[in-house]
Structure formats: C-alpha cells, structure tokens
C-alpha positions as CSV (number, residue, x, y, z in Angstrom):
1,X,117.2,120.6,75.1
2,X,117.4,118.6,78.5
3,X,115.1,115.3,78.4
4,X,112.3,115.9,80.9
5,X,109.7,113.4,82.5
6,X,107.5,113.9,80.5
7,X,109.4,113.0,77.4
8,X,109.9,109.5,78.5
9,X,107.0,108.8,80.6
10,X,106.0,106.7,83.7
11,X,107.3,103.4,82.6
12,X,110.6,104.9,81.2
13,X,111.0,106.4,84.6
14,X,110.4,103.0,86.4
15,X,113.3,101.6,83.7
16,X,116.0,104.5,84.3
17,X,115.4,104.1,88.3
18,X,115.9,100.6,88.2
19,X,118.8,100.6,85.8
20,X,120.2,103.3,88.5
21,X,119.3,101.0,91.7
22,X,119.9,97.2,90.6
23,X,123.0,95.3,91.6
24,X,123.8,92.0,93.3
25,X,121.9,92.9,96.3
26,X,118.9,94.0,95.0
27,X,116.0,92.0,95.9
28,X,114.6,89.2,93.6
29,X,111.4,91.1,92.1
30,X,112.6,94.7,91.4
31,X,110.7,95.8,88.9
32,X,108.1,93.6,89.4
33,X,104.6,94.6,91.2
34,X,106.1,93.3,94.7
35,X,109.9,93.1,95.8
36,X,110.5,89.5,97.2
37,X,112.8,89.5,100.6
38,X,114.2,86.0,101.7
39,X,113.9,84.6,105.3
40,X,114.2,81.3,104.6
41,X,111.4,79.2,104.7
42,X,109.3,81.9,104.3
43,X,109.8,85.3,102.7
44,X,108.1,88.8,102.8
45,X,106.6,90.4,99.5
46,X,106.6,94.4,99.9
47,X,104.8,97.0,97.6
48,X,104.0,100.9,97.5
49,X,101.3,102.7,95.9
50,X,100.4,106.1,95.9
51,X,97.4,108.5,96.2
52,X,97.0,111.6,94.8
53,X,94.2,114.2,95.1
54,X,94.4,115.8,92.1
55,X,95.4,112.7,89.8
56,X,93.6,109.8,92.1
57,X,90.6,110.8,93.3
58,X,87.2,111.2,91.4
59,X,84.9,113.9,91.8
60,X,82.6,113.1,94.8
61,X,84.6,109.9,96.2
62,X,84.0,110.0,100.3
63,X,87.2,109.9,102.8
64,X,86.2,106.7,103.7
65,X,86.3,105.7,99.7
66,X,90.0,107.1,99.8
67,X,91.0,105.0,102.5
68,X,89.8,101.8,101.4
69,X,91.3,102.7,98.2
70,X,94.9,103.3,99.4
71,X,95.2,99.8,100.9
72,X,93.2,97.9,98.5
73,X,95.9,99.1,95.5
74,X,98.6,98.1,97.6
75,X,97.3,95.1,98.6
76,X,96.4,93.8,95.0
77,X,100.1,93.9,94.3
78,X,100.7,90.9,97.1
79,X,97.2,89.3,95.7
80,X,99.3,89.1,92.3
81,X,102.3,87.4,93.8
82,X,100.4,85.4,95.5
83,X,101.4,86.7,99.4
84,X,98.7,87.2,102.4
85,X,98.1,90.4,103.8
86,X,100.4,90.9,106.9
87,X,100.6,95.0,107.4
88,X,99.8,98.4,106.0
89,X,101.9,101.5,106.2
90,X,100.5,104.6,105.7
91,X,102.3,108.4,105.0
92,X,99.8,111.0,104.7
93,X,99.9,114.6,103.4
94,X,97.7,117.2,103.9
95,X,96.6,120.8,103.9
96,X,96.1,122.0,108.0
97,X,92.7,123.2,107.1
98,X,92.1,119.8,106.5
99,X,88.9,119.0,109.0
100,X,89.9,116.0,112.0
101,X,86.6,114.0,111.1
102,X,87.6,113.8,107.5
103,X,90.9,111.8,108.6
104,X,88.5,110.0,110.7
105,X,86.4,108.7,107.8
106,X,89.8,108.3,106.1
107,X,91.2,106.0,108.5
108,X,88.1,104.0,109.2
109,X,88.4,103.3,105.3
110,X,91.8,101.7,105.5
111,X,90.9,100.1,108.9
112,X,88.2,98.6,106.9
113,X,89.9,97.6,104.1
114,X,92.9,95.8,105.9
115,X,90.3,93.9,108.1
116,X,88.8,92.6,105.1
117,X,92.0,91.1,103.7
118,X,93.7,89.9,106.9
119,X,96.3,92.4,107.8
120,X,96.4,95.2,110.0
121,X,97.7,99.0,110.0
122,X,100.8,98.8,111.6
123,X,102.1,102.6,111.4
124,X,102.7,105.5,108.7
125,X,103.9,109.2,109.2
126,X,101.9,112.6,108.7
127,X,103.2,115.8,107.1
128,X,101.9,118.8,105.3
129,X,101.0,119.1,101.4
130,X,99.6,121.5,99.5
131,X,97.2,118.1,98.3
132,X,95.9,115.3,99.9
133,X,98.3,112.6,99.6
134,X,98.7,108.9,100.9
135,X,101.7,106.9,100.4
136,X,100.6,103.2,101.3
137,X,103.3,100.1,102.0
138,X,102.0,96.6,102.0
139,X,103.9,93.7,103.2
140,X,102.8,89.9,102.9
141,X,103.6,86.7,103.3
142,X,104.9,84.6,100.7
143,X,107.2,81.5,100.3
144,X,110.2,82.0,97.5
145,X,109.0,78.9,95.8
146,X,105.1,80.0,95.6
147,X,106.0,84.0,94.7
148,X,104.5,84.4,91.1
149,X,106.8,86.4,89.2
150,X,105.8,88.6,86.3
151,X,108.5,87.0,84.1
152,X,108.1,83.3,83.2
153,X,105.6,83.6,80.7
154,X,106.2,80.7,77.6
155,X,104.8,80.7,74.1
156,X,101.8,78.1,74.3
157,X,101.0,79.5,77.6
158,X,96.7,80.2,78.4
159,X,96.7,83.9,78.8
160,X,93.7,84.6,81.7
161,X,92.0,86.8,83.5
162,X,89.6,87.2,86.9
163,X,87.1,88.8,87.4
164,X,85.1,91.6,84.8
165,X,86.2,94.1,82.5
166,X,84.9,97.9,81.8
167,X,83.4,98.5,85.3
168,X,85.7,101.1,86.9
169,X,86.0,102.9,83.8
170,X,82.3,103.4,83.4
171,X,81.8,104.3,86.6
172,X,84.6,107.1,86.1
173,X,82.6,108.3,83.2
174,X,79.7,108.4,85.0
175,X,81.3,110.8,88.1
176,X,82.7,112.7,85.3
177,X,79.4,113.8,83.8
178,X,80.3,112.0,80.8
179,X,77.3,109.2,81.2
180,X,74.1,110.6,83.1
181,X,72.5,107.5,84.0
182,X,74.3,105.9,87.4
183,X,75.2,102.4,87.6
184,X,76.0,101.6,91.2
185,X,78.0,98.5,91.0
186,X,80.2,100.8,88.3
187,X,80.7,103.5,90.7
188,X,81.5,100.8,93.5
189,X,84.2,98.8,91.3
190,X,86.0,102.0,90.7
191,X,86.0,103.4,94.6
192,X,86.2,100.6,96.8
193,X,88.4,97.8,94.4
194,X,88.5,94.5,96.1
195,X,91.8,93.1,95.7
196,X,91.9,88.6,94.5
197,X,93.7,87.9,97.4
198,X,92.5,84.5,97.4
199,X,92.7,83.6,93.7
200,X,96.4,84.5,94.0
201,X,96.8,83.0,97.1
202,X,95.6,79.6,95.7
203,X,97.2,80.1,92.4
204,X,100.3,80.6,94.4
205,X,100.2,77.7,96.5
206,X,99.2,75.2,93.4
207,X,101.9,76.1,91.4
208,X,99.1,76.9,88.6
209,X,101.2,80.1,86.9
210,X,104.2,80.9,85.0
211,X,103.6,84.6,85.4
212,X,100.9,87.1,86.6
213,X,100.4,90.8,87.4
214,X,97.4,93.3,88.1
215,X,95.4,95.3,85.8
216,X,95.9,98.7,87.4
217,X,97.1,100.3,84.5
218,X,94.4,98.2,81.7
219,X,93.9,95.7,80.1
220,X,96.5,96.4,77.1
221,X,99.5,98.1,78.9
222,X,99.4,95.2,81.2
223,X,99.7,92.6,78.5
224,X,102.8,94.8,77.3
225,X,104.1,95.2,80.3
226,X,103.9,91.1,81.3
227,X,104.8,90.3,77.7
228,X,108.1,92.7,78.1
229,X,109.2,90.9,81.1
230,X,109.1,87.4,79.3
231,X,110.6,88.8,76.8
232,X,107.5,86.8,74.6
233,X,104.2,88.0,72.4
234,X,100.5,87.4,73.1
235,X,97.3,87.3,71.4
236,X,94.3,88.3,72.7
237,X,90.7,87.0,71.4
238,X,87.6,90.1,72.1
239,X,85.1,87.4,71.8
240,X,86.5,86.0,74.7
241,X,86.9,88.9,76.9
242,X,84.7,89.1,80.0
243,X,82.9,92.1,79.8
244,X,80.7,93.2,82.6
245,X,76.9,93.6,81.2
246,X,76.3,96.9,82.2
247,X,79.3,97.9,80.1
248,X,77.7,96.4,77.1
249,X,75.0,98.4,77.8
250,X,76.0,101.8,78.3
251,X,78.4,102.2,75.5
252,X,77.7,103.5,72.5
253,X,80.4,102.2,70.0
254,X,83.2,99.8,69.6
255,X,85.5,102.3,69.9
256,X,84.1,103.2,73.4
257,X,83.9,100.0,74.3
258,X,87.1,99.2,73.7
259,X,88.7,102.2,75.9
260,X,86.3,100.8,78.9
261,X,87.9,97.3,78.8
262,X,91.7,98.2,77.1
263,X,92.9,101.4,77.7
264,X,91.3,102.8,81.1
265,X,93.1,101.3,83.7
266,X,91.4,101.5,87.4
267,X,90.9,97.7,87.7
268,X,92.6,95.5,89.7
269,X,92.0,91.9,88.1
270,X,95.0,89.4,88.2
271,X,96.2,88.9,84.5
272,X,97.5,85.5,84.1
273,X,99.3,83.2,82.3
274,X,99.5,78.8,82.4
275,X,99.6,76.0,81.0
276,X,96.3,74.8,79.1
277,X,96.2,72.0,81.8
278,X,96.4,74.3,84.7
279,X,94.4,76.7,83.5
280,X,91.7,74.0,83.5
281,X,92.6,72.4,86.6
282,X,92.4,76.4,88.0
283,X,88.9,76.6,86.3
284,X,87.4,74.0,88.2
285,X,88.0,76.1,91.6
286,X,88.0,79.8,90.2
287,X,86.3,82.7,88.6
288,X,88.8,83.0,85.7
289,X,88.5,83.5,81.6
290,X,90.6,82.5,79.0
291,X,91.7,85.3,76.7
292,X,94.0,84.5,74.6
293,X,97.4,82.5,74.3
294,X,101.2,83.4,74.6
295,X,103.4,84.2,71.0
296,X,106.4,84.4,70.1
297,X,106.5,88.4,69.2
298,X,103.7,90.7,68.9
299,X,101.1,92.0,71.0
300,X,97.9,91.7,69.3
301,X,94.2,91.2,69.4
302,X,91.7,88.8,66.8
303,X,88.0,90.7,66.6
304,X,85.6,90.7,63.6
305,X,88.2,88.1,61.7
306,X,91.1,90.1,61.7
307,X,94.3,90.4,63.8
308,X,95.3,93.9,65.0
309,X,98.0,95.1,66.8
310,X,97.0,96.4,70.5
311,X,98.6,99.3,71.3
312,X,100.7,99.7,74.6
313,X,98.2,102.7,75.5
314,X,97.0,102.8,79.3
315,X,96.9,104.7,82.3
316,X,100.1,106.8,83.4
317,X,100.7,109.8,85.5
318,X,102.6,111.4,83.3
C-alpha cells in the first residue's frame, strides 16, 4: 500500500522535504519559520504562507479580512525572528467569475496591512484556480547575530509568551454557529491578526532569547515543535497561562477551554524562551507572561496538582 500524505501529515511533510532539499548550501534557518540569507552586515529573513478558500477562510470573513490576513501570517514569521518588514509578494488564484471590486477590497487589505508594519507590496503573479488562493512572500531585515532561531532553547530556560490566549478560536466558533452570542474583539483576533513585530524586533536587538517561534499552529504543537528543535522538554503551568477574559467566559468546560487556548491554532503570539534574568529584564519593557520552564525530556503541563503530558495535537492541513 503506497504511503500517502495523509498518512504522515503536515509536519512529516515539512521533514521529508527538507531531508530532500538540505545540503551545504542551504540557508541557515530551513526548517525554521524564516530562512536567513547573509549579506554581510546585514541579512534578509524570507517566509511564505499560504491561503486557502476552502481550508483558510471562515464563513463571512470580508475581501478586505483576506487581505490583511495573507500578509499579517507572513509577516508574523519575520516578527518571530526578529526582522522588520521590508516587502510582500503576493500570487493569487482565482475563479474568472471572480467580481474586479472583490480583488479591490482584497488588495486594499494587504495594502493595509503592509502599511501598518512598515513594508510595502512589492509584486506577486495572478492565475486561475478553481478556489481562491493567495500565496504571500515576506522578506525583512535582520542581522545574523540578532536572528532568533527556533533552536537554542536550554533546560532552565523561562518559557514565555505575548500577548492572549483562546481569542481566535472563539471567535471561529462563533462564525461557525457553534457559540450564538458574538464577541467582537474574538471575531477581530481571528480575521485581522496583528503580527508582534515590535516585541520581536526588540527582543532581537537585546539579545533577550535563546529561541522563539509563532503560535500559528497552538499553543501545544508549538511547544512540540520548539521543544523538537532544541532537542529539550518543557513544562507548562495552566495557572499561569494568559487567558483572554472573554474566553473564560464563554466556555463551558475545562475541556473546551483547553482546545480554545491548546489545540486551536489561529494565533499569532511569539512563544519564547530566556534566561530568568532576561525574561525579567524583557518584563520591564513588554507585554509578555511566564509559562512555564524548559526540561530535560517531556512535554508536559501542571493543572489541579498534577503533571500531564500535553499532547502534540494542533492545527494541520492535512
């Protein structure tokens, strides 16, 4: 029986390409959420994300929505390495029935969203699809020493985060039908993310990490993913986790709760990891939460007085 996609899913996709790909050319940071090319003094950090109609976008999410969306994923990559904003590449697919003021809004949304963070739409391609479907390229600016890598993590490390957690995925269930009340700021955190380009640009530029990556994919497959790479455990605390209010409020059990902030994916928070003291000289200046703390082996997470393993369970497109 011949081994399909499917079978070995997005991540062991990512691993076989790479394993395909890497040799003594490749570029420090394959694998990573941005590739890393050296001009010297100064380098370039480059990412691509993708944008799907039928996986990607949420039932009643505007053109302009989709625009800012397609950047802002892309450009949270550089925010995690800790590179500005330079320029934006977009490929689009679409159906020819598609109506012109719908790529207007589209556009205006990316236009938007690169303005925002400092960069600029510097070019792209159009074709036909049977779907929507944008295919964004960020590049930023980034020094070799300053680019924050996702391996480097060390057992005694602070394991933090920015920002909230369980917004996006409430506001998912609520366009899904699954919660009737609306939340606005919910719905807003899912379709138009803003990107912590300038916690990662400071972080960067302080020397304040040992490793860091988005949260795209959740909470727990990103631990997993940043834990893999150091080749190191970590351990989690729920008490400490900062969980939005209205998340608190809308769910209905722990086990609901627990798939808003864990498993959802859909947020773009940097997920850190320091040094106690530069986690509290980092503190002083930013909007960041301690979590937990870096382990030899294990991936795990301490509620109610017990220790239990956190699975490596997440969002993936296949």
């Amino acid at each position: 029986m011949k081994l399909r996609v499917r079978d070995i899913g997005e991540f062991g996709i990512i691993d076989k390409i790479i394993s395909l790909i890497d040799g003594p050319e490749t570029p420090y940071g394959m694998g990573d959420d941005c590739a890393f090319l050296d001009f010297g003094k100064e380098g370039i950090a480059v990412t691509t994300d993708m944008v799907a109609e039928s996986t990607d976008i949420p039932p009643g999410m505007k053109p302009q929505e989709i625009g800012w969306y397609a950047v802002a994923i892309n450009i949270s990559d550089l925010a995690s390495k800790g590179a500005r904003p330079l320029a934006f590449f977009s490929s689009i697919a679409m159906l020819p029935e598609t109506p012109v003021n719908f790529i207007d809004a589209l556009y205006r949304g990316m236009r938007d969203c690169c303005s925002e963070y400092g960069c600029y739409i510097a070019g792209g391609d159009t074709s036909r699809g049977k779907e929507l479907m944008i295919s964004g390229t960020a590049i930023g600016r980034v020094r070799r020493e300053d680019f924050i890598p996702r391996k480097g993590a060390r057992v005694g490390d602070v394991i933090a985060l920015t920002g909230e957690l369980g917004l996006p995925a409430l506001g998912l269930d609520i366009l899904l039908g699954r919660k009737k009340k609306r939340c606005k700021r919910a719905i807003e955190a899912l379709l138009m993310p803003k990107p912590r380009v300038k916690e990662g640009i400071y972080l960067a530029e302080k020397h304040l990490c040992t490793s860091s990556m988005d949260t795209s994919d959740g909470l727990a497959s990103s631990l997993h993913q940043l834990a893999k790479a150091s080749g190191v455990g970590m351990e989690i605390d729920f008490d400490l986790l900062p969980i939005a209010k209205e998340v608190k409020s809308y769910t209905h059990d722990d086990e609901e709760l627990e798939r808003f902030i864990l498993y959802t994916g859909g947020e773009f928070e940097l997920l850190l990891t320091m040094s106690n003291e530069k986690f509290e000289e980092a503190s002083k200046k930013l909007n960041i939460k301690k979590i937990g703390i870096v382990k030899d082996a294990g991936i795990n997470m301490k509620k109610d007085g017990a220790i239990k393993e956190l699975k490596d369970k997440g969002y993936t497109h296949f």
